[in-house]
FINUKOL-331403 format. One record per residue (C-alpha): residue number from 1; chain; x, y, z. Coordinates in steps of 0.001 Angstrom, whole numbers, plus 524288, in hexadecimal, padded with zeros to 5 digits. Layout:
FINUKOL-331403
R   n chain    c1    c2    c3
R NUM     A     X     Y     Z
...
//
This chain:
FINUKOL-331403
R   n chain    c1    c2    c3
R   1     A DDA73 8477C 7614F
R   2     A DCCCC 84E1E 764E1
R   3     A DC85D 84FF8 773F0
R   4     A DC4E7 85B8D 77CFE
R   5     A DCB88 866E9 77C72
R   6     A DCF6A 86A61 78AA3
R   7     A DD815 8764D 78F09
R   8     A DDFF0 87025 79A99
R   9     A DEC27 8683C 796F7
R  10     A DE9F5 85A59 797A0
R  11     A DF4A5 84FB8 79BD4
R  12     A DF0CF 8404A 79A0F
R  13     A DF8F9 838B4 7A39B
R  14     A DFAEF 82A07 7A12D
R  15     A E006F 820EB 7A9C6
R  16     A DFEA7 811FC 7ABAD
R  17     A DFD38 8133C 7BAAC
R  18     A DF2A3 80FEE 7C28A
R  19     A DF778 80AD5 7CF56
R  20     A DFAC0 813E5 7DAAA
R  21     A E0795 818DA 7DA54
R  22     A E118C 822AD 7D7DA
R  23     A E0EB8 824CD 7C734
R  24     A DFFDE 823D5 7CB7D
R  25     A E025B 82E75 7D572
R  26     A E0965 835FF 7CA6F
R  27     A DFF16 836CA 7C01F
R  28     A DF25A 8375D 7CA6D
R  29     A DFAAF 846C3 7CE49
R  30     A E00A7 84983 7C00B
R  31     A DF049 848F3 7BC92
R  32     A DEB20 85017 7C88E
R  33     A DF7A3 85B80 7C646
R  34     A DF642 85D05 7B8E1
R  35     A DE79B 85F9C 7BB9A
R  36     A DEA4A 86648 7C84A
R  37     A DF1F9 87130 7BF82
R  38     A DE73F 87260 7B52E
R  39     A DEB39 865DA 7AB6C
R  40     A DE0DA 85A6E 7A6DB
R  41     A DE694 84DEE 7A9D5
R  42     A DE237 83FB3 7A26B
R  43     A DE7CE 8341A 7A729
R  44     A DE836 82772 7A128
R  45     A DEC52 81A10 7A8F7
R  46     A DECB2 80CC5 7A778
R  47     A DE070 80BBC 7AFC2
R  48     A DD8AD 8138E 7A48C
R  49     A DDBAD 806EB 79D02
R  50     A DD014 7FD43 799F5
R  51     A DD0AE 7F110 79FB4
R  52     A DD3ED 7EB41 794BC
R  53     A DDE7E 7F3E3 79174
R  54     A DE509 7F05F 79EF0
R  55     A DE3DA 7E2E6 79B97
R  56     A DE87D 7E1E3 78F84
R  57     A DF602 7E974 795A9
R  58     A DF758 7E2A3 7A13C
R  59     A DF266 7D356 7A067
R  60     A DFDED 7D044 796C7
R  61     A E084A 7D6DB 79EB2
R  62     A E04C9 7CD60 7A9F7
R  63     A E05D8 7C100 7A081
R  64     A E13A0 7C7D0 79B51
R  65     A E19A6 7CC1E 7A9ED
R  66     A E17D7 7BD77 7AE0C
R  67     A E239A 7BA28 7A445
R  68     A E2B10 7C7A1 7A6FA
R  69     A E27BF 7D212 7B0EB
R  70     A E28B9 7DC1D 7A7CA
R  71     A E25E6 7D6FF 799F7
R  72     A E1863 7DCD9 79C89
R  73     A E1BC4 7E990 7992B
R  74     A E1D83 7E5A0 78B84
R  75     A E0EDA 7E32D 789CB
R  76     A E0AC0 7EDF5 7939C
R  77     A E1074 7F92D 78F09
R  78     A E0C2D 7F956 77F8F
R  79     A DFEBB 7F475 7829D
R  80     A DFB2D 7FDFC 78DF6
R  81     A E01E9 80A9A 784BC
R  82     A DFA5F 805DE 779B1
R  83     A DEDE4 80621 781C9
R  84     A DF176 8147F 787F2
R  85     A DF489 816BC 77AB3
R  86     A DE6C2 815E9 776B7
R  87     A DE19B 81BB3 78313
R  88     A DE87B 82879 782BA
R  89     A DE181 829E7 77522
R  90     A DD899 827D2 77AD7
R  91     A DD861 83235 78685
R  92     A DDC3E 83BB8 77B76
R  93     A DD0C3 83A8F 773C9
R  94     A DC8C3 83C10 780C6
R  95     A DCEEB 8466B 786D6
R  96     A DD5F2 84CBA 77C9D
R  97     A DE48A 85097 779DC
R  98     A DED79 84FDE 7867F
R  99     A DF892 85BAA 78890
R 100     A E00C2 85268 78D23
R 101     A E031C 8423D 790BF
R 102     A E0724 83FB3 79D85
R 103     A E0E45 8322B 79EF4
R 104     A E123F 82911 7A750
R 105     A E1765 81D44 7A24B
R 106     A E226A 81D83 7971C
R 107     A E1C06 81254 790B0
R 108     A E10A2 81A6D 78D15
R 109     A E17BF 8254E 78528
R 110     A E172A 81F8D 777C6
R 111     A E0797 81D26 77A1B
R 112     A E05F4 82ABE 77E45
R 113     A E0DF5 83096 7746A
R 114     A E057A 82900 7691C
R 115     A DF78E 82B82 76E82
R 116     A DF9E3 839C1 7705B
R 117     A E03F8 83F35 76778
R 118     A E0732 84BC1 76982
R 119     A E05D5 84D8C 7781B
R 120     A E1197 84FEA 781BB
R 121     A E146B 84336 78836
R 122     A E19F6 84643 798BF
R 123     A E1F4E 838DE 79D10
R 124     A E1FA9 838AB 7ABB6
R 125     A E2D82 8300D 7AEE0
R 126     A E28F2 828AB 7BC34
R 127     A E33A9 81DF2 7BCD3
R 128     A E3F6A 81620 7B64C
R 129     A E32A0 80E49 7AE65
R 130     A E3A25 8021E 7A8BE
R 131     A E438C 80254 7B783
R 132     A E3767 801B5 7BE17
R 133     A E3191 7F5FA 7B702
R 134     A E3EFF 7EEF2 7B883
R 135     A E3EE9 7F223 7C5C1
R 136     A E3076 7F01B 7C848
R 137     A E30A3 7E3BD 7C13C
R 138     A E3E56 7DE23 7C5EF
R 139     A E435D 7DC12 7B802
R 140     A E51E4 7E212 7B291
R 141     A E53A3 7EF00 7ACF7
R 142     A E583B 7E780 79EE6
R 143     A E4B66 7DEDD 79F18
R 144     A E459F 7E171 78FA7
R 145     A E3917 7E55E 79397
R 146     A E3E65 7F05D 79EA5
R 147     A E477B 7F414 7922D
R 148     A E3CF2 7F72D 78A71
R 149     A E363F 7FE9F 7948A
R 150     A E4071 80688 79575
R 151     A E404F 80870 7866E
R 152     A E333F 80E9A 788F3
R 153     A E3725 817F7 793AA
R 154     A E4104 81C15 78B1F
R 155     A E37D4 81FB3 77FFB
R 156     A E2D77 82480 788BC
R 157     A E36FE 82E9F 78EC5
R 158     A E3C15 83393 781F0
R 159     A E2FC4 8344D 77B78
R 160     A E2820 83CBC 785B3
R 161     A E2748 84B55 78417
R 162     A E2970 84DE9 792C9
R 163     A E2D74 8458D 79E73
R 164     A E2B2A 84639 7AC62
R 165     A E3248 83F28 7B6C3
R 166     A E2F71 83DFA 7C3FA
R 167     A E3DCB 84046 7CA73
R 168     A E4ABC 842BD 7C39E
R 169     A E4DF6 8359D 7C42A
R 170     A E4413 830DF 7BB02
R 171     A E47EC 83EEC 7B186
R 172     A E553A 837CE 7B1E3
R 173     A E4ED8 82951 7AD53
R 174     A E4705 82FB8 7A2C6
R 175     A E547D 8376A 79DF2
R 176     A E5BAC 82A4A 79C65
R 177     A E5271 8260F 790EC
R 178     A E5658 83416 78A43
R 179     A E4CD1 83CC5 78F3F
R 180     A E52A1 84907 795AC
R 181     A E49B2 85428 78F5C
R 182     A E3E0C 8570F 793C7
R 183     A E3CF6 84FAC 7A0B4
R 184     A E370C 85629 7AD77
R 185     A E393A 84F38 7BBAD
R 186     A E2B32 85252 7C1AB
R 187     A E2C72 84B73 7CFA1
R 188     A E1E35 844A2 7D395
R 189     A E1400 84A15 7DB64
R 190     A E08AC 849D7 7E204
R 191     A DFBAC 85019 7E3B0
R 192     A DFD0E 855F4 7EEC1
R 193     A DEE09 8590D 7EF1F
R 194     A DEDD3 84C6D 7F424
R 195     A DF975 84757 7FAEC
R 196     A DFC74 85388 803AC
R 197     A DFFC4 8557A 81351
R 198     A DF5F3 8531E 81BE3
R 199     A DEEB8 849B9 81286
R 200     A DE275 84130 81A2F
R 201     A DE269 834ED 8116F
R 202     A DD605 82B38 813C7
R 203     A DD6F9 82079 82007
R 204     A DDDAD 8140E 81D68
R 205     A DD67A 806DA 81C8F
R 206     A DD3E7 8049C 8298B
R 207     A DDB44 7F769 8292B
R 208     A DE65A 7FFF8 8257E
R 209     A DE5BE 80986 83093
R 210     A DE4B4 7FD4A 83A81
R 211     A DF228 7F906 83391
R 212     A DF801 80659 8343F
R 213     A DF596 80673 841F7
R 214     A DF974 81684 8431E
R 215     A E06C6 80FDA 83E96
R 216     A E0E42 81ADD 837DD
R 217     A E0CFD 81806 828B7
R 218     A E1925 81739 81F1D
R 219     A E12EA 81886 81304
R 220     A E1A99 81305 80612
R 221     A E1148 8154D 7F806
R 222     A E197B 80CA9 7EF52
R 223     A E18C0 80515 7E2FD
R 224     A E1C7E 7F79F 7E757
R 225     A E29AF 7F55C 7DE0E
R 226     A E3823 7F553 7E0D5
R 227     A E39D3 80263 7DDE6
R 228     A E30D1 80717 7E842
R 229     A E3877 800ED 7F529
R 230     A E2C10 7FD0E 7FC33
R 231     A E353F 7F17D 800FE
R 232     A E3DE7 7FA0B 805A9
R 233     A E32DA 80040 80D8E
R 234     A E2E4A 7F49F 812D6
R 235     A E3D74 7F1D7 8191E
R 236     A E3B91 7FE9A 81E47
R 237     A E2E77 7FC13 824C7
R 238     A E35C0 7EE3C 82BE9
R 239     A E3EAC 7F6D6 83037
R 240     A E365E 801BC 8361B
R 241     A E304E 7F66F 83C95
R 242     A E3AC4 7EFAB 843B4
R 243     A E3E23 7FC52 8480A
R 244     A E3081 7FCFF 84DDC
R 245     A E2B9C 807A4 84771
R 246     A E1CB2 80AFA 84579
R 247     A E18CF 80BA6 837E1
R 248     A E11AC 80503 82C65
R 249     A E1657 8050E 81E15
R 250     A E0BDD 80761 81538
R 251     A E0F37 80335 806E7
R 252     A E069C 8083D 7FD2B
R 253     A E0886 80254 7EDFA
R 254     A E081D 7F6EB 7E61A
R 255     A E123D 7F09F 7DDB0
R 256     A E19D0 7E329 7DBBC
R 257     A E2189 7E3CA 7E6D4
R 258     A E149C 7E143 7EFE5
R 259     A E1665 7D11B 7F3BD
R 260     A E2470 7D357 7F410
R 261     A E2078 7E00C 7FEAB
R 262     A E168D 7D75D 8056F
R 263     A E219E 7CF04 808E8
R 264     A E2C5D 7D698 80DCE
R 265     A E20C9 7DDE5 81697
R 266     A E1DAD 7D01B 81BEF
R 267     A E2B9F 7CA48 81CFC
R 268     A E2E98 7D59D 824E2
R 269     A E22F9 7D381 82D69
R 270     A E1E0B 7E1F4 82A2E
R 271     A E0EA4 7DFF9 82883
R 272     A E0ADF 7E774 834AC
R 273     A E155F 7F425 82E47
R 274     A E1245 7F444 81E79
R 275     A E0676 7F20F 816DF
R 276     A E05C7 7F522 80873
R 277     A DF9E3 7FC11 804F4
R 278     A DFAD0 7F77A 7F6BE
R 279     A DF755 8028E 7EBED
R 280     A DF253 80F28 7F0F0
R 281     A DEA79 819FF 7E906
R 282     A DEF7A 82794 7E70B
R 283     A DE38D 82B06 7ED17
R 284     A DE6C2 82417 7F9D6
R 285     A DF490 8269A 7FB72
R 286     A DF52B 83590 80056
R 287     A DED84 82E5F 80C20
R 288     A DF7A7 8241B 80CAB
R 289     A E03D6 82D86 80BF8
R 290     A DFD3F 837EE 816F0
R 291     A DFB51 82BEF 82006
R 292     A E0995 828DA 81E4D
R 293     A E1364 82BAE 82958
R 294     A E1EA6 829AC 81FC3
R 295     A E20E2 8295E 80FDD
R 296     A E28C6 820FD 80A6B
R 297     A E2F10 81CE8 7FD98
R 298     A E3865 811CF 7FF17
R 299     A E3D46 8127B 7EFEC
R 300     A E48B3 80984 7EB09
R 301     A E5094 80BDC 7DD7E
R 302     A E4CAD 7FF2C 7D4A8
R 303     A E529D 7FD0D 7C80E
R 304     A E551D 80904 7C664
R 305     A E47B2 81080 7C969
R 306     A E4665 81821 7D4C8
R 307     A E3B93 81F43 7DA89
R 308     A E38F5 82BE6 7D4A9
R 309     A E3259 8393E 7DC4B
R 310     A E26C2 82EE2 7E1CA
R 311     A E1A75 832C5 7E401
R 312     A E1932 82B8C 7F1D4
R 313     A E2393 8353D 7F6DC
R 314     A E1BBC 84059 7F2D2
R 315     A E1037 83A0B 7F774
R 316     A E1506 838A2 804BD
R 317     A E1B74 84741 805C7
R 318     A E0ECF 84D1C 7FFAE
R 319     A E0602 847E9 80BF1
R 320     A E129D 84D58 815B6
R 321     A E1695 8409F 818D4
R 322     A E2538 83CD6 81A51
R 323     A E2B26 834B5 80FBA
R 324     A E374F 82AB9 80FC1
R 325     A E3B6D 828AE 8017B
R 326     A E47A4 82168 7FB35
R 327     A E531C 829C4 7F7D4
R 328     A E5215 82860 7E9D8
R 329     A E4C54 82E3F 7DCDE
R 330     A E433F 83716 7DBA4
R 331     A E3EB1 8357B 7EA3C
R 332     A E4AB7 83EA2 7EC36
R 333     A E4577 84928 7E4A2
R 334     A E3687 84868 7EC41
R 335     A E3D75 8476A 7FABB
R 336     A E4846 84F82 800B6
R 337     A E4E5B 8467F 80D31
R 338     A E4AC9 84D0A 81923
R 339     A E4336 8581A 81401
R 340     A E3551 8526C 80D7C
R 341     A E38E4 843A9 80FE0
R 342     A E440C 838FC 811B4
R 343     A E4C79 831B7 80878
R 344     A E50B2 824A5 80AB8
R 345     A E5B58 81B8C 8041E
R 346     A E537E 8129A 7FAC3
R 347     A E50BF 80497 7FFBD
R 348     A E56A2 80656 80C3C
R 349     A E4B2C 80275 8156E
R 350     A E53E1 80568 820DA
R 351     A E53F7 814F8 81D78
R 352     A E4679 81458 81A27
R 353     A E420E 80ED9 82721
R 354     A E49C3 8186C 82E6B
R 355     A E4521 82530 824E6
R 356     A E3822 81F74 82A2B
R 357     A E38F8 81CFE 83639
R 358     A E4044 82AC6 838BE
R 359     A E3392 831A2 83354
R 360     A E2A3D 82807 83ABE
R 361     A E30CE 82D03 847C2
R 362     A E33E3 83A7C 843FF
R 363     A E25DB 84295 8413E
R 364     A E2CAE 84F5F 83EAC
R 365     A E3466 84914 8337C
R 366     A E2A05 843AF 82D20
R 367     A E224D 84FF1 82E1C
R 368     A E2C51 85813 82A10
R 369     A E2E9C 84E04 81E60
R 370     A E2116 84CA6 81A90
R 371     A E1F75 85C03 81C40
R 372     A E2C07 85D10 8124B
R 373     A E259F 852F0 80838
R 374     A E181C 8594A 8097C
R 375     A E1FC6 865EA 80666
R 376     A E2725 86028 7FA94
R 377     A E1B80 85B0E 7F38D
R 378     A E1607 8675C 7F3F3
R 379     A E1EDA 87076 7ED28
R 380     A E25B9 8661D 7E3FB
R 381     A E1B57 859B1 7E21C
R 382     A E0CF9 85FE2 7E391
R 383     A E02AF 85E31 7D7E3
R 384     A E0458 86A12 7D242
R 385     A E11B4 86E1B 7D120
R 386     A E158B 85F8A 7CBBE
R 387     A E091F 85F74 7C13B
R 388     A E0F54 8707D 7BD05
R 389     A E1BFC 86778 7B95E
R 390     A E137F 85DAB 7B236
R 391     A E0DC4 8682A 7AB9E
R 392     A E1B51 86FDC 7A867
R 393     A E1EF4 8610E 7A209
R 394     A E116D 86022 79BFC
R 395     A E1470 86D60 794B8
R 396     A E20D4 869F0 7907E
R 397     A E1E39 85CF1 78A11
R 398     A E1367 86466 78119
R 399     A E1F02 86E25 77E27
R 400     A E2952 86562 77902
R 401     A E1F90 86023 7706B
R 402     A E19F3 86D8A 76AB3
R 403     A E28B1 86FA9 76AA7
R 404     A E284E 879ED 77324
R 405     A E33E4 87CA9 77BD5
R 406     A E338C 87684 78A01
R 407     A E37DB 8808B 794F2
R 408     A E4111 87DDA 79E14
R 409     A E38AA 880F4 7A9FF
R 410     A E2F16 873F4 7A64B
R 411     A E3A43 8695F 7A9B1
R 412     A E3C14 8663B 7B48C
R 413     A E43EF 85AB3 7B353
//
């Protein structure tokens, strides 16, 4: 394949995300690290699509959800690899031979693998991929078409030269489909260029502000799914009000769970305590998270995924603010109880109200606790040391397919 000639390593990341959130998050800082440390980055998303292309993908999966939530995916997924497919060819011919492929979606390996041969393949592991669509979907484990995406995964993970997971839980997922060599945990990160102590984010809307009222802020970045226990926030917030406490809860994300949020928040009477602020840029939110009094991530196990090292913990501890997080997954490995945050027992609104309330009334704690997070971020989640561990991964991918030996010191897992 012809194209420039250039002497910095080049990584093309793909990923079908385009809304905010935590994979968004991920691939915006894997880009701006890699090229931090002296890497070219390419990155190819479903927004780079035509409009056509889109179309073609997505208007038949909303004729085939309306007779099964999920049957979609079995017109979705060949017709928007086939199309990457063709568009990775043709980012290749543009800007010439990649060192490595940078992935984010299982379901994209086989594309990858035919429209560059040759090149390493790193697939990033983010979640439990066929659990979540149960879960996200409300549909059983054993339904055919959740069987089949786990066929995929399955593949995916055995046919990549390297793969990255985010916490240890998700290294132990990706070793149940047979894959135990060469797999690195990389915890997230953030750039801490931009979410860092201290940070003076723009003014709200002024309508916003007049809500706000100099109300302390709770601030909860979530995906709006079962997983992500933004219910379970919400009982928290009834209780912090009954108890007469000053706050507001501000929910930033989107998801399916929105109506079904709407109306717990008005059934509980709580319009004057929680608004949801509906998808916010990764441009915004170091403004949102330094405005923040308190963190929090209210996650809940759901068929079987849990949350892994999220990137709204990190967030929150890279601007020094204090963070409440669920006792569970890889939040464990990104907050130490008492030291850079506090752990609380998974859907129990109760604990969560009081972890809360305990740092809304106790300003050395939550200084102390931000302090500890701020601290944390920098010496274990920064920009630069987490893209050096992409690189190490990067590096060893190309040598298992010269056939070079991998050193020990590269995993990490």
């Amino acid at each position: 394949m012809s194209g420039p000639v250039l002497s910095k390593p080049h990584a093309v990341v793909v990923t079908e995300q385009v809304k905010p959130g935590g994979k968004l998050s991920h691939v915006e800082s894997l880009c701006a690290g890699l090229e931090l440390i002296g890497w070219r980055t390419s990155l190819l998303r479903w927004s780079d699509f035509s409009f056509l292309e889109r179309a073609w993908v997505k208007l038949p999966s909303y004729a085939l959800s309306r007779f099964d939530p999920v049957l979609s995916h079995r017109w979705s997924i060949p017709e928007y690899t086939a199309i990457l497919e063709r568009r990775l060819r043709d980012l290749v011919r543009r800007e010439g031979r990649p060192t490595v492929l940078s992935l984010q979606e299982t379901y994209v390996v086989p594309a990858a693998r035919k429209a560059v041969p040759g090149v390493p393949i790193v697939l990033t592991a983010h979640g439990p991929w066929h659990r979540e669509v149960a879960s996200g979907y409300g549909v059983p484990l054993d339904h055919p078409v959740i069987r089949w995406i786990r066929d995929i995964e399955r593949d995916a993970y055995r046919d990549a030269d390297a793969v990255v997971s985010v916490d240890r839980a998700h290294a132990e997922y990706v070793r149940e489909f047979g894959r135990a060599d060469r797999t690195w945990v990389i915890p997230n990160a953030v750039d801490t260029r931009r979410f860092r102590p201290n940070w003076q984010g723009d003014p709200f809307p002024p309508e916003t502000e007049a809500w706000i009222a100099a109300r302390p802020i709770v601030f909860c970045a979530r995906v709006l799914v079962p997983k992500n226990g933004v219910n379970v926030a919400v009982d928290a917030a009834r209780l912090l009000r009954d108890r007469g406490v000053e706050f507001v809860l501000l929910i930033a994300g989107y998801g399916p769970m929105r109506k079904e949020l709407d109306s717990q928040v008005r059934s509980a009477g709580l319009e004057n305590h929680v608004r949801f602020l509906g998808a916010v840029s990764t441009s915004e939110m170091p403004g949102w998270c330094a405005r923040a009094t308190v963190v929090i991530v209210p996650s809940v196990p759901s068929k079987g995924v849990e949350e892994a090292t999220s990137i709204s913990a990190i967030e929150g501890q890279a601007v020094g603010r204090p963070v409440v997080a669920s006792d569970l997954g890889g939040l464990r490995e990104v907050i130490t109880n008492d030291v850079n945050g506090l752990l609380s027992p998974p859907g129990n609104a109760g604990a969560l109200a009081d972890a809360v309330q305990r740092l809304l009334s106790d300003r050395a704690l939550a200084k102390r606790l931000g302090d500890g997070g701020a601290e944390n971020v920098r010496t274990s989640h920064s920009l630069e040391v987490w893209s050096r561990r992409f690189e190490e991964v990067f590096h060893a991918a190309a040598n298992t397919m010269s056939g070079s030996p991998v050193g020990s010191s590269a995993r990490l897992a």
